[in-house]
N, C-alpha and C positions, 0 to 999 in steps of 0.2 A: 544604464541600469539593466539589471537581467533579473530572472525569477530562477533562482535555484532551490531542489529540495530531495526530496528521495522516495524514491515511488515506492507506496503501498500496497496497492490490488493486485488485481488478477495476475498484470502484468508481474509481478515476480515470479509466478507460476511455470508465466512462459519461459524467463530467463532459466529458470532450476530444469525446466526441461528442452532449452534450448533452441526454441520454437525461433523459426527463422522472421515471421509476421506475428502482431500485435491483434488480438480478440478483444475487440471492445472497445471503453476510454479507458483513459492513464487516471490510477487516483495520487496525485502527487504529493505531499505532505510538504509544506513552506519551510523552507530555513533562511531564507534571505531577508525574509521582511513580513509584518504583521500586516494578515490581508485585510484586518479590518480599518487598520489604519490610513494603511496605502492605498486604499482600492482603486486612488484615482491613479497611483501611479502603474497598475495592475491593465486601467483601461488608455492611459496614455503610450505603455507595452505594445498591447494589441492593439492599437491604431496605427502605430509605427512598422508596425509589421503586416498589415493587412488580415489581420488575425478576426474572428466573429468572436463576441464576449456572449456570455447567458451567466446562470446560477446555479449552483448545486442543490441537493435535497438541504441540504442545511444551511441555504442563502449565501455560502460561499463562492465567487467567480467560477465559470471554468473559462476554457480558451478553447476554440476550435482553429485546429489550423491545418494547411492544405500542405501537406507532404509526401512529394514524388504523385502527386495526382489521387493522394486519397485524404479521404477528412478524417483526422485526430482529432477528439476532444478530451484533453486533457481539464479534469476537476480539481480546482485549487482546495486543500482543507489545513487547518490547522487547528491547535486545540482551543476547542469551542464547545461550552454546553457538555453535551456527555461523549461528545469525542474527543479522547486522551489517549495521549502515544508518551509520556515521560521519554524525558531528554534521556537519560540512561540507556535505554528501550531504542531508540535511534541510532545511538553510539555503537553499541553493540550489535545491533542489524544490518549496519551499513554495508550493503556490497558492493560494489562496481565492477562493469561492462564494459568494454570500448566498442563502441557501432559507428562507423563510418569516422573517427579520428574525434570523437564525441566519448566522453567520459558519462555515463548513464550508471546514477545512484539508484539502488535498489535496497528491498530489506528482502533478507533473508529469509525463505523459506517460512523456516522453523519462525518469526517474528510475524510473518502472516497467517499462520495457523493461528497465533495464541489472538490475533485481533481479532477472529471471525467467530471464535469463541468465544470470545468478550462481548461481542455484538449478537449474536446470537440466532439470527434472523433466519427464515425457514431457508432461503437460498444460502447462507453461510454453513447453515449444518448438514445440507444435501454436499458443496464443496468439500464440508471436512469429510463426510465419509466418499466422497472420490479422492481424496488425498490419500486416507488412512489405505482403502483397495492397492494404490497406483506404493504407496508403503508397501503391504504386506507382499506386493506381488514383486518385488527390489526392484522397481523402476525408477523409484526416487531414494535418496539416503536423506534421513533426520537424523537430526545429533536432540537426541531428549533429553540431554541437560541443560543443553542452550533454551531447549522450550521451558524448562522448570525455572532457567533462572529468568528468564522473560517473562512468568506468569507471576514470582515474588516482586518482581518487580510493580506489579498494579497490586498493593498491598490490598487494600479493601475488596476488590474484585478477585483474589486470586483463588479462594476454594470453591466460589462459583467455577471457574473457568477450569481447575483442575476438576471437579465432577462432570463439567459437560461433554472435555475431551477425554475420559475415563467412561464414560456414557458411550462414547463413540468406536472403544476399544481400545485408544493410544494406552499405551503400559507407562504411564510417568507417575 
């Protein structure tokens, strides 16, 4: 049994800008299997592997693990309480990396802008205006129809998240 799913956080930032080492832990979003369900087979994983377990801010597992001599901790989430990513939303974000003969699922840029706007948090809103900067100065490329249809996509949520990123100066 394996844990597959497609990283969220920061870590897509690094991919969009090709950063060769990983800043921080991995937020990974579940596709293989319900962590609340599975947990034990999430903590049978990491014992198999020599792997450290703990918990996320939302009581979700994470995993720390030792690679090439440095500690990862990857945070397991999935949708739970008020964190929601629709299946659609996943589909459409999915990107992939090959690292070392390793297939590495990611979302999309423009797919973690619209979550950090959803979330709202004072470190999310510091990130989007280093995003919108690292935009305007063409270091990065957004496609802002992909963010408009990723933001209809969280129907209830969506003209909160179009005023916040409209707040921030994105032209969507």
């Amino acid at each position: 049994m394996r844990i597959d799913g497609i990283i969220i956080g920061s870590t897509c930032l690094d991919f969009t800008l090709n950063r060769k080492s990983i800043e921080g832990d991995i937020d990974l979003f579940i596709t293989s299997m319900n962590l609340m369900i599975e947990e034990e087979n999430i903590y049978r994983i990491a014992e198999e592997n020599s792997w450290a377990i703990g918990t996320t801010s939302l009581g979700t597992p994470s995993i720390t693990m030792n690679i090439y001599g440095s500690d990862i901790t990857v945070d397991l989430y999935e949708n739970i309480m008020d964190f929601y990513i629709p299946t659609e939303v996943l589909e459409l974000c999915r990107r992939t990396q090959n690292i070392d003969g390793v297939e590495i699922a990611y979302a999309a840029i423009e797919c973690w802008i619209v979550f950090k706007a959803r979330r709202g948090a004072d470190s999310d809103i510091a990130m989007l205006s280093t995003i919108k900067e690292l935009y305007d100065r063409n270091e990065i490329k957004l496609n802002l129809n992909l963010i408009k249809r990723i933001i209809e996509l969280y129907e209830e949520d969506s003209k909160y998240i179009y005023n916040r990123l409209r707040g921030l100066g994105f032209d969507i």
